[in-house]
N, C-alpha and C positions, 0 to 999 in steps of 0.2 A: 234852751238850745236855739240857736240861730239859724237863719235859715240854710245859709253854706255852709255848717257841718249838716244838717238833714240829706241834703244831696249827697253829699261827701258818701256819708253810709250806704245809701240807696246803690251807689256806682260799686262799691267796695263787696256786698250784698250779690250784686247780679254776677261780678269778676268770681268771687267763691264755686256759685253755681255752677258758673259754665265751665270751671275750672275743675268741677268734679264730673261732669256731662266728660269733657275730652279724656279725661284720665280712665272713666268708664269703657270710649269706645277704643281708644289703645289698647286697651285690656282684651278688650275682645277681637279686634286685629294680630295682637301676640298669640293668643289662645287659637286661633283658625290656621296659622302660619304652622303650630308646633307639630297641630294634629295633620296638616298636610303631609309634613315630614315626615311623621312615624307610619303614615298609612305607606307612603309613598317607599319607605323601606321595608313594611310586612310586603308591599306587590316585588319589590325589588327580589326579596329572600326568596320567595314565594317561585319568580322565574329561576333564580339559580340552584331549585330543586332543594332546598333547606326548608325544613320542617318549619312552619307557622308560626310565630309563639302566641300563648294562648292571649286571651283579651285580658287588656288590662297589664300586662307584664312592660315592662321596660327594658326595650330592647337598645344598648348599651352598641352601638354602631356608629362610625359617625356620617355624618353628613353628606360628607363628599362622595360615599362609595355610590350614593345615589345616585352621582351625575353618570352621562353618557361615558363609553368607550371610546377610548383614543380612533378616531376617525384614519391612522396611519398609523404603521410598523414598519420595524424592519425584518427584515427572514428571520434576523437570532430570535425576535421579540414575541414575532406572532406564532400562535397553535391555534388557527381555524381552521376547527372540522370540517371537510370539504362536504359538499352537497350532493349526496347520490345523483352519479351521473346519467346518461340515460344512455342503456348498451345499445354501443355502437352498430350500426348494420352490418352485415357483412357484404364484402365487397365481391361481388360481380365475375365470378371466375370463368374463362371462356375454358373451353376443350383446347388444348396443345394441337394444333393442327401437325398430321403426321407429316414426316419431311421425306420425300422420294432417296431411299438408299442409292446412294454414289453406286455407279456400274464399275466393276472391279474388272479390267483389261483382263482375258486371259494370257497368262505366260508363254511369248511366243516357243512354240515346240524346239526349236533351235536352240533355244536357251539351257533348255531341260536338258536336250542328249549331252551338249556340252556339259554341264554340270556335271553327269555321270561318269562321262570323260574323265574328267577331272578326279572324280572317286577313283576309279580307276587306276590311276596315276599314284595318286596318293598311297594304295593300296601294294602296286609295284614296290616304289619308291621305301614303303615300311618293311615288307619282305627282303629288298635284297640290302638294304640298311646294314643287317648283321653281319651277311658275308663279307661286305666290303671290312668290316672291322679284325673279322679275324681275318682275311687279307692285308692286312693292314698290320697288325699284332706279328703276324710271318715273317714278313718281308722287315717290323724292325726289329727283330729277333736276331737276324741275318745283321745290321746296319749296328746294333751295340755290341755282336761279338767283334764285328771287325774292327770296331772302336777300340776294343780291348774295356768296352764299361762290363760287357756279362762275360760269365764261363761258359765253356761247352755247355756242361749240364743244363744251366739255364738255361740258356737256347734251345737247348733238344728237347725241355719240357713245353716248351712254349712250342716248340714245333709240333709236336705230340698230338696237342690238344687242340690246332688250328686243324691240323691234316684230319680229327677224326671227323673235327665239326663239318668240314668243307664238304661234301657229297649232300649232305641236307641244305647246305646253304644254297649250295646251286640248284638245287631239285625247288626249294622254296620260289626263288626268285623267278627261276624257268615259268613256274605254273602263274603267277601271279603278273609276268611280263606276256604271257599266252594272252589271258584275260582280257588284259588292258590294250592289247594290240587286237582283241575280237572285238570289243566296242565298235573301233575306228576313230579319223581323225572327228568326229562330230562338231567339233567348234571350228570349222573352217566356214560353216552356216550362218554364224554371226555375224558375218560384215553384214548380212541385209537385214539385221534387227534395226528398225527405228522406232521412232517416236518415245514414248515410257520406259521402255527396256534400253535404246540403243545406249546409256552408258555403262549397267549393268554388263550390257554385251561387250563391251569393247574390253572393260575388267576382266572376263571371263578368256577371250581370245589372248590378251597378257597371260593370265595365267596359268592358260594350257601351254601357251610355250615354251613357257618356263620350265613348266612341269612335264614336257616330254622331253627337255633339253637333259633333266636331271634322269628320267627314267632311261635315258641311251647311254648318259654319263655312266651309270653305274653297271647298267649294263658289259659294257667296255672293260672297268676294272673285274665284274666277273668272269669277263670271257679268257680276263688273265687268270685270276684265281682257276679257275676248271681246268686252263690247260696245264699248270702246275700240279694240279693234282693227280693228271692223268700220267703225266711225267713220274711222279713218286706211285704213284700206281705199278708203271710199268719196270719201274725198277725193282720193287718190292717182288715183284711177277717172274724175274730174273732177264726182262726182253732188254734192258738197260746197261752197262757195264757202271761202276762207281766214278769211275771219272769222266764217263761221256754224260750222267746223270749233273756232277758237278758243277761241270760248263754248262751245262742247259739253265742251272739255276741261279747260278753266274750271273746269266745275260737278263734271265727272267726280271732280276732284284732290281738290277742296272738301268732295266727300258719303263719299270711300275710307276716312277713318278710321275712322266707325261699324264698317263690315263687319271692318276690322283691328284693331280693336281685340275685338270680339268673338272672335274666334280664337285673339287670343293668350289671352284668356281657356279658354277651351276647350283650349287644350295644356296650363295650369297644371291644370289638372282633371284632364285624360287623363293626366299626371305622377303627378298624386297618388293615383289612381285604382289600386284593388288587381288583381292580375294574375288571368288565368282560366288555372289549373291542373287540366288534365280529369285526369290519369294522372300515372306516377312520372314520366315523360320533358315535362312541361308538358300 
């Protein structure tokens, strides 16, 4: 053997060697990496509350679930459990300091009688209501026989029944115009209401005008109705003759529109006439 193969060998010799050295410690770099892995997924398991597996087992997981969590989400994506919060303090509540009650004006006393007044009025006004109707009922009793629209009979029934009603009518109304005229004019006091009350007052001063306009109104058609009845009164009594009885009733029928028509003027007024509100309650 020559000399440049002996080297040849010698170089080929050392190449094997070191060529079993490197494949040695690859081995044992693969071998340090795997068992990283697997420990690194028993701690992984371990925090997501999953039982152990025991030593030695192969756990069949891969790789990737090892890494980190998404560093970002979106609303749909994410479910993190929020971190017990820390209860909040409570906030600092003062006492409602009390507020001085508003002084409530008393209701000047001028207001008040008027008001009453006014009942008063009202009270008239419902009482001789009726009479004027069956005054009213009489006299067109009279107005559709001359028409020729009713018969006697009818007429004399309707007459009948006005004439008995009539002595209560009047007697009603008398007592309830008594009343209202013991009051007095009381709202004549109102012009000197000012300040809070004075438009209340001025309402109330309307109103009573109105309302005594209508109480005299009716008055007037009564003062016909009564003396009509005193007429058939006195005939009935024998102080009358049939035909001086007639003509009296004649004229009576003839002269009742003026006074009813003025009345019904005076309700349209008292209608349209503003209310007297003394206090919260009227």
């Amino acid at each position: 053997m020559t000399r440049r193969h002996a080297a040849h060998r010698r170089r080929a010799a050392a190449a094997a060697r070191d060529g079993h050295v490197l494949t040695g410690v690859i081995g044992v770099v693969l071998a340090a990496v795997v068992a990283a892995a697997v420990v690194g997924v028993v701690v992984l398991i371990g925090r997501d509350g999953a039982t152990a597996p025991a030593p030695g087992t192969r756990v069949e997981r891969p790789l990737a679930a090892a890494t980190s969590l998404p560093t970002s989400a979106s609303p749909m994506q994410s479910q993190v459990t929020p971190s017990p919060s820390t209860p909040a303090t409570p906030r600092a509540t003062s006492a409602a300091t009390p507020q001085p009650t508003p002084k409530v004006r008393a209701r000047p006393a001028a207001l008040v009688r008027c008001r009453d007044t006014l009942r008063a009025a009202d009270a008239a006004i419902a009482a001789g209501g009726i009479g004027v109707q069956h005054w009213q009922d009489h006299l067109g009793a009279q107005s559709n026989l001359a028409a020729g629209r009713w018969t006697l009979s009818r007429t004399a029934a309707v007459w009948t029944r006005t004439r008995l009603a009539g002595p209560a009518d009047v007697d009603r109304f008398t007592a309830a115009y008594r009343s209202y005229r013991q009051v007095g004019d009381d709202c004549a006091a109102v012009a000197r209401v000012s300040g809070t009350y004075h438009a209340r007052a001025v309402d109330c001063a309307k109103a009573q005008r109105a309302a005594d306009r209508t109480v005299e109104a009716i008055r007037a058609v009564l003062d016909d109705w009564a003396h009509h009845l005193r007429r058939m009164a006195d005939f009935r009594d024998g102080d009358l003759a049939a035909v001086q009885a007639q003509d009296m009733w004649i004229h009576a029928w003839r002269a009742a529109p003026p006074a009813l028509d003025n009345l019904a003027a005076a309700r349209t007024a008292l209608a349209r006439a503003p209310g007297c509100r003394v206090g919260s309650s009227g």
